[in-house]
C-alpha positions in Angstrom: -43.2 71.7 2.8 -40.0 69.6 2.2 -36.5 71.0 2.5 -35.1 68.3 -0.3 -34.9 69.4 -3.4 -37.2 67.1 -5.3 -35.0 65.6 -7.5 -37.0 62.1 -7.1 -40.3 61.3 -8.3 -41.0 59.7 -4.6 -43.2 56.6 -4.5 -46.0 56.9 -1.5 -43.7 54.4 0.6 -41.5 54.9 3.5 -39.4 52.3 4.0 -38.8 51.4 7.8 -37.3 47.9 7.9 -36.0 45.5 5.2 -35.4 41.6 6.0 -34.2 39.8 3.0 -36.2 40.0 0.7 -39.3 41.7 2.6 -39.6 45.7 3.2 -41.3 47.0 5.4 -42.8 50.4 5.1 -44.2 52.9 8.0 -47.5 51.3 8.5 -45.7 47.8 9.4 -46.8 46.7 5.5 -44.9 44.0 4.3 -43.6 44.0 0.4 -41.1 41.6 -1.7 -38.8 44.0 -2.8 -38.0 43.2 -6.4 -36.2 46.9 -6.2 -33.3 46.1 -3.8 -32.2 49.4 -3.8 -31.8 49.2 -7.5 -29.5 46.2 -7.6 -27.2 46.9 -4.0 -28.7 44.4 -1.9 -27.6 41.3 -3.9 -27.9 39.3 -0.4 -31.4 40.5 0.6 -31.6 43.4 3.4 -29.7 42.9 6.5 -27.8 40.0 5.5 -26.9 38.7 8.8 -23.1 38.0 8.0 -22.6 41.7 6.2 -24.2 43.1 9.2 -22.1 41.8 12.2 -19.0 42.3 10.4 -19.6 46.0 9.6 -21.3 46.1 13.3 -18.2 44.9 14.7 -16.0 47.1 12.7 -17.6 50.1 13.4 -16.3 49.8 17.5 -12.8 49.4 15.9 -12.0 52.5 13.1 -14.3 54.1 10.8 -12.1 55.9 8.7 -8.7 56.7 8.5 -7.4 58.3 5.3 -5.8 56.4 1.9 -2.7 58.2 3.3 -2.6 55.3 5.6 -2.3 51.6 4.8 -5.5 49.5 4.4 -5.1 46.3 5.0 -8.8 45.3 4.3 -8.3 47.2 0.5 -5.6 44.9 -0.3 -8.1 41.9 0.6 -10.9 42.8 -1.0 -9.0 44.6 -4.2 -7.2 40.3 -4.1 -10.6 38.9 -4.5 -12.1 41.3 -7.1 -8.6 40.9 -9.4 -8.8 36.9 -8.5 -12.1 36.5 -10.1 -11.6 39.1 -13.0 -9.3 39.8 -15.7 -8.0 42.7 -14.1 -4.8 43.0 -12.1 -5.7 46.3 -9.9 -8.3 48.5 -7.9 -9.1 51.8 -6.9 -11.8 52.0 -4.4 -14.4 55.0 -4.5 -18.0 55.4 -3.1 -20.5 55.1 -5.8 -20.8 54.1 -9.6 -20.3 57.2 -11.0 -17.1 57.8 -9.2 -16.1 54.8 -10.3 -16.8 55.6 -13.7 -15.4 59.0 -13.4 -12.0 57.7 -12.5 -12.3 54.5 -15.9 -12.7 57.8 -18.1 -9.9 59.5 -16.1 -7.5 56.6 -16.5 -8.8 56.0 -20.4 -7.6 59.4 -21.4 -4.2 59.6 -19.7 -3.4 56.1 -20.4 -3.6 56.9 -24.5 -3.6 60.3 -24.6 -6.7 60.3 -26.9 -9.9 62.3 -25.8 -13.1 60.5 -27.4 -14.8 58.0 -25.8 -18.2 56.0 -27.7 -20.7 55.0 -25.6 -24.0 53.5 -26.7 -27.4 55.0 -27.1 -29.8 54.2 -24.2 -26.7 53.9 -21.5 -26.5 55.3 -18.4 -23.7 55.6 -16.7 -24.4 58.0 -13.9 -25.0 61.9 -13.1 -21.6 63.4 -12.8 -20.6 66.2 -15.9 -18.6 63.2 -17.3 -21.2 60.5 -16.3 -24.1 62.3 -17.5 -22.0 63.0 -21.1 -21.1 59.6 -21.7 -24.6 58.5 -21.2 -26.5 57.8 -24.0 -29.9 59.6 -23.2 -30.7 63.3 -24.2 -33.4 63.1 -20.6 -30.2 62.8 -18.7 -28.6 65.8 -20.6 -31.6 68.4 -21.0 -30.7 71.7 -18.9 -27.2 71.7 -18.4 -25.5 73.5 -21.3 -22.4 71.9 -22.8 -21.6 68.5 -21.7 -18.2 67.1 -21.5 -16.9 66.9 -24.8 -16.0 64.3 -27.1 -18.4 61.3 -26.1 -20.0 60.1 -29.6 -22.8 57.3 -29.2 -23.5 54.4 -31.1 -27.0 52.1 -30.6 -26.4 48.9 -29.2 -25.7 45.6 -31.4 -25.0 47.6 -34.1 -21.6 47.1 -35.3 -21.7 49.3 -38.5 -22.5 52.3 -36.7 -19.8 52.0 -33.9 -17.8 51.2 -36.7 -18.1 54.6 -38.6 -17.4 56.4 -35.2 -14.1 54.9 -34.4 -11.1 57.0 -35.5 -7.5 58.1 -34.7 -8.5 60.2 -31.5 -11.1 57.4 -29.7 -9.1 56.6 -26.5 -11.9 53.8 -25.5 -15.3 52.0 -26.2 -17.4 52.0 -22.9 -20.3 49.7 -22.6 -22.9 47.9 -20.4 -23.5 44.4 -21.8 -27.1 45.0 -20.3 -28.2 48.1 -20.5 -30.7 48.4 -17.1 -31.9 51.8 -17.1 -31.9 51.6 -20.9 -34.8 48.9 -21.1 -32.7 45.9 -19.9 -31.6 45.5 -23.1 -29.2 42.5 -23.4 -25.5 42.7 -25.9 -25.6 40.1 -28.8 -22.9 37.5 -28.8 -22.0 38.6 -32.4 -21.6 41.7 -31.5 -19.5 41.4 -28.2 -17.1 38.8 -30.7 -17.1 42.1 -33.2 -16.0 44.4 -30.3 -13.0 42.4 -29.2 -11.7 42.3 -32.4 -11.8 46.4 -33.4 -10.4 47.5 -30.1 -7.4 45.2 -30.6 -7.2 46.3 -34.4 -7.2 49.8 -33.5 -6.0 49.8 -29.7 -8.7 51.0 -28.1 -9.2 50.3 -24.4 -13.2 48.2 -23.4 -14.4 49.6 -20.8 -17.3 47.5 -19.2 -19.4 49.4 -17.0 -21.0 46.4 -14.5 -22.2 48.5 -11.2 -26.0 47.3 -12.2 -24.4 43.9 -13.8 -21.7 43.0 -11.3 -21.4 40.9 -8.1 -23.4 37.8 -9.1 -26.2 40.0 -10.5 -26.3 38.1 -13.7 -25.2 34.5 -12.3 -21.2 35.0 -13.2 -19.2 37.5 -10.8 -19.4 40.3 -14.2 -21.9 40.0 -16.7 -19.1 40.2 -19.4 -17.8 36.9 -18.1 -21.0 35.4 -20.6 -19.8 37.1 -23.4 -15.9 36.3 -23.9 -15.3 39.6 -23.6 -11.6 40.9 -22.0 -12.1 44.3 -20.9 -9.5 46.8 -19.9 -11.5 48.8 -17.3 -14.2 47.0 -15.3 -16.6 49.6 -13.1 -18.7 48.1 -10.0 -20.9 49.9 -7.3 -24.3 48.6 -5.8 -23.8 45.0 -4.9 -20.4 45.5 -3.8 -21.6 46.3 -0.7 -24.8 44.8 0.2 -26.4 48.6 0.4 -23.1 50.1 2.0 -21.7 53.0 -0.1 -18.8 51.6 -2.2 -17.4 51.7 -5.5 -14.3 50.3 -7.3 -12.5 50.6 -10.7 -10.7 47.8 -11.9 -7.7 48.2 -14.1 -5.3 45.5 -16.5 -1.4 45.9 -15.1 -0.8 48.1 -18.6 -2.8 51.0 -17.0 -0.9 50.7 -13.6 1.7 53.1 -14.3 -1.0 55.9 -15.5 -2.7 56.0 -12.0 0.7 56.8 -9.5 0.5 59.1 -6.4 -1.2 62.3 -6.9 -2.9 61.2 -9.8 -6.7 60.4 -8.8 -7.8 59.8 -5.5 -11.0 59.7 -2.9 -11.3 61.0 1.0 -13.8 58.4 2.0 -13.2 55.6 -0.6 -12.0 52.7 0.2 -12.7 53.3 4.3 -12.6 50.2 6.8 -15.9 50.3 7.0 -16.8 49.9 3.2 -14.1 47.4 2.9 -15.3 45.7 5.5 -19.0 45.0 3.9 -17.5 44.6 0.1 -15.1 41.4 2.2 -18.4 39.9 3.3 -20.4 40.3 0.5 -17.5 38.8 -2.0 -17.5 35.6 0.3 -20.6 35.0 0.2 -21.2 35.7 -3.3 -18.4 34.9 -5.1 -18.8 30.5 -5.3 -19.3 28.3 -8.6 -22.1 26.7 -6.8 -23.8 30.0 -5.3 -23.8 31.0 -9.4 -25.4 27.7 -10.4 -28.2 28.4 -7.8 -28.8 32.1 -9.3 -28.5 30.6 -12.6 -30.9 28.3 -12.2 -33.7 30.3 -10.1 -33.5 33.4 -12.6 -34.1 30.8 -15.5 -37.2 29.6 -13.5 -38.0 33.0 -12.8 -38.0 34.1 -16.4 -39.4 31.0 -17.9 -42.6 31.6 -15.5 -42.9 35.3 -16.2 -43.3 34.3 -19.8 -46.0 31.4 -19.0 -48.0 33.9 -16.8 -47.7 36.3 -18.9 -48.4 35.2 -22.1 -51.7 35.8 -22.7 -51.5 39.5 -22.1 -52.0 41.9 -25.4 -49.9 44.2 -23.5 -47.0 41.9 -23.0 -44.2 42.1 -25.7 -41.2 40.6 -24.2 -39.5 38.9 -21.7 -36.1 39.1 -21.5 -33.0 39.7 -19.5 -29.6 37.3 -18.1 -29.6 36.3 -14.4 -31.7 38.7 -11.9 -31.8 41.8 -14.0 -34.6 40.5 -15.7 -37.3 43.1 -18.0 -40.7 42.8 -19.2 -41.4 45.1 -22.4 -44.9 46.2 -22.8 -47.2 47.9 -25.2 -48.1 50.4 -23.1 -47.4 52.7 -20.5 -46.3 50.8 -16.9 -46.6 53.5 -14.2 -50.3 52.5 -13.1 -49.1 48.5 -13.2 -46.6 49.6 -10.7 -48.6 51.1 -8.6 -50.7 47.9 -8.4 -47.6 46.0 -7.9 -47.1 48.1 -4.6 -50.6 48.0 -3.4 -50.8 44.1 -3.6 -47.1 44.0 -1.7 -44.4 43.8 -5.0 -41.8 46.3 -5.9 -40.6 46.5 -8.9 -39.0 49.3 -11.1 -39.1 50.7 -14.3 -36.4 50.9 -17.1 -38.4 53.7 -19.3 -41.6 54.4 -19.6 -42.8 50.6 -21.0 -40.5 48.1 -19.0 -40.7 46.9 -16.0 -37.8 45.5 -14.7 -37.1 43.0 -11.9 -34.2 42.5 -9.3 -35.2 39.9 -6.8 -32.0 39.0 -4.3 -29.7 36.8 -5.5 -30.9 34.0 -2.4 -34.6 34.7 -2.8 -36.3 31.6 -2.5 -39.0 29.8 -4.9 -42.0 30.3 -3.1 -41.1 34.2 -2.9 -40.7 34.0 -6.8 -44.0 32.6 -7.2 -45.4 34.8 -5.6 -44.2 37.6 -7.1 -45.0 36.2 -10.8 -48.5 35.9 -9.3 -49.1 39.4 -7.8 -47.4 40.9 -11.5 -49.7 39.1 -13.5 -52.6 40.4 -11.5 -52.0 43.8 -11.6 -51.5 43.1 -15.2 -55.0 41.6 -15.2 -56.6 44.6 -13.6 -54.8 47.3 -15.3 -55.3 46.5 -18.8 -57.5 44.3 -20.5 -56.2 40.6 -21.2 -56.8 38.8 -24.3 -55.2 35.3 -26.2 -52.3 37.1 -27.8 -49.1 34.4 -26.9 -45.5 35.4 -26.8 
């Protein structure tokens, strides 16, 4: 019998080595990882740079307390606010402590209480995470949630319009929703959104720790859309699979975050700072984006070839590497498949699957993959002409 609570539905692998983009599990089997630990290893397992830097650190200091300088925060806090529109950091350890301390800072900053998020959100698992997401699954057995988080469905303008009022301190989205479906913001609608949280001066927060660090082929995925966000949340990539999270601010929220006022024992360590440095240099290049640009277009334009003929297949969509396919029907035995021809993927609810190769994975692995997918497809359910 375990000792872990089983809060995880636990797939029958046990991953014992990861190179790149290969896992390994016990048995020395060898999978593309499409999972990536849900988005964190944007450079592939074991990236050789992240790990001798973090290697190398980890004979000089570990940790020493945010009562102490950092010099390797002020670095890595440069590069995010360099490539961003925000002028400020606060490093934590995971996404939802980074969006804990954007709903934090919302509140004090206008003094206002509701926040609208959007219906199929997630935004982690915390009292205040779990509230503002937009899925009654992630709320069912708790009691009361945190109050004042209204929701609003996504690309529907009239709806979050009739929910803004005098007391809504912010608007806190995903411009993909991954857990939601991988379910992609409209251009309309993000030009919409600017222009009612100016008019009413409401703060944007844009949740990006699925979305950020390269993930969509921009350094944020809100870089596609125009958009000018107050707040800006990232986890996952940041560190190449090393726990670490950041909030990024505009300079009018500075004064609303002084001493005393938030804070984090291990955030921001030498050791997380460390890995987010390497990852950021490595990532963060025009021509690095052009490459995941261009693969992730190849990669969904032969999804939808291979796929076509499927009856089961109803969509292809996505931007960059967070990239879903929307079925008919129900996707838990296709993913088994998956795994026991050597693919992991993941789902985003029940009839999605969703994919989330490495940023450098090459061609040939792509192919692959598309291959393997379609078979399981093939063997799973029953194919027949039906084109997308």
């Amino acid at each position: 019998m375990s000792s872990l609570f089983p809060t995880y539905a636990k797939w029958e692998v046990e991953a014992e080595k990861g190179q790149g983009t290969y896992l390994f599990d016990q048995n020395g089997k060898q999978y593309i990882d499409f999972v990536q630990g849900i988005a964190v290893s944007n450079l592939g397992h074991c990236h050789p740079k992240v790990t001798e830097v973090v290697k190398s650190q980890l004979d000089t200091l570990w940790h020493s307390s945010n009562l102490f300088q950092i010099e390797k925060q002020e670095e890595v806090a440069k590069v995010l606010v360099e490539n961003s529109v925000a002028d400020c950091a606060f490093f934590c350890n995971s996404g939802a402590e980074a969006n804990e301390a954007a709903i934090k800072l919302a509140r004090k900053a206008t003094g206002k209480h509701k926040i609208i998020t959007l219906q199929n959100s997630f935004h982690g698992r915390t009292f205040a995470t779990m509230s503002a997401t937009g899925q009654e699954k992630i709320h069912t057995g708790f009691g009361p949630l945190v109050s004042s988080f209204v929701y609003a469905p996504l690309n529907d303008i009239e709806a979050l319009k009739e929910l803004i009022d005098d007391d809504v301190a912010a608007i806190m989205v995903e411009v993909v929703q991954g857990e939601g479906g991988v379910r992609v913001m409209e251009q309309s609608y993000a030009n919409e959104l600017t222009q009612l949280t100016q008019q009413h001066q409401i703060l944007l927060i844009i949740d990006e720790v699925q979305t950020g660090i390269g993930r969509t082929a921009l350094a944020f995925a809100y870089q596609h859309f125009g958009l000018s966000p107050d707040i800006i949340t990232l986890a996952k990539g940041l560190g190449n699979g090393f726990p670490v999270g950041a909030m990024l601010g505009k300079a009018h929220l500075k004064p609303y975050f002084q001493a005393g006022s938030h804070g984090s024992t291990f955030g921001g360590n030498p050791l997380a700072m460390t890995a987010a440095k390497a990852v950021l240099e490595e990532i963060f290049d025009e021509d690095f984006y052009n490459e995941i640009k261009e693969k992730a277009n190849d990669l969904k334009a032969s999804l939808q070839k291979e796929l076509a003929n499927f009856s089961i297949i109803k969509e292809v969509r996505g931007l960059g590497f967070l990239i879903g396919v929307e079925c008919t029907k129900p996707i838990d035995k296709i993913l088994r498949k998956t795994r026991e021809k050597g693919l992991l993927v993941l789902p985003a609810g029940p009839n999605v699957i969703r994919l989330l190769p490495p940023l450098n994975v090459t061609y040939e692995q792509m192919n692959e993959a598309v291959h393997i997918l379609a078979d399981s497809i093939k063997e799973v359910y029953e194919t027949s002409s039906v084109s997308l």
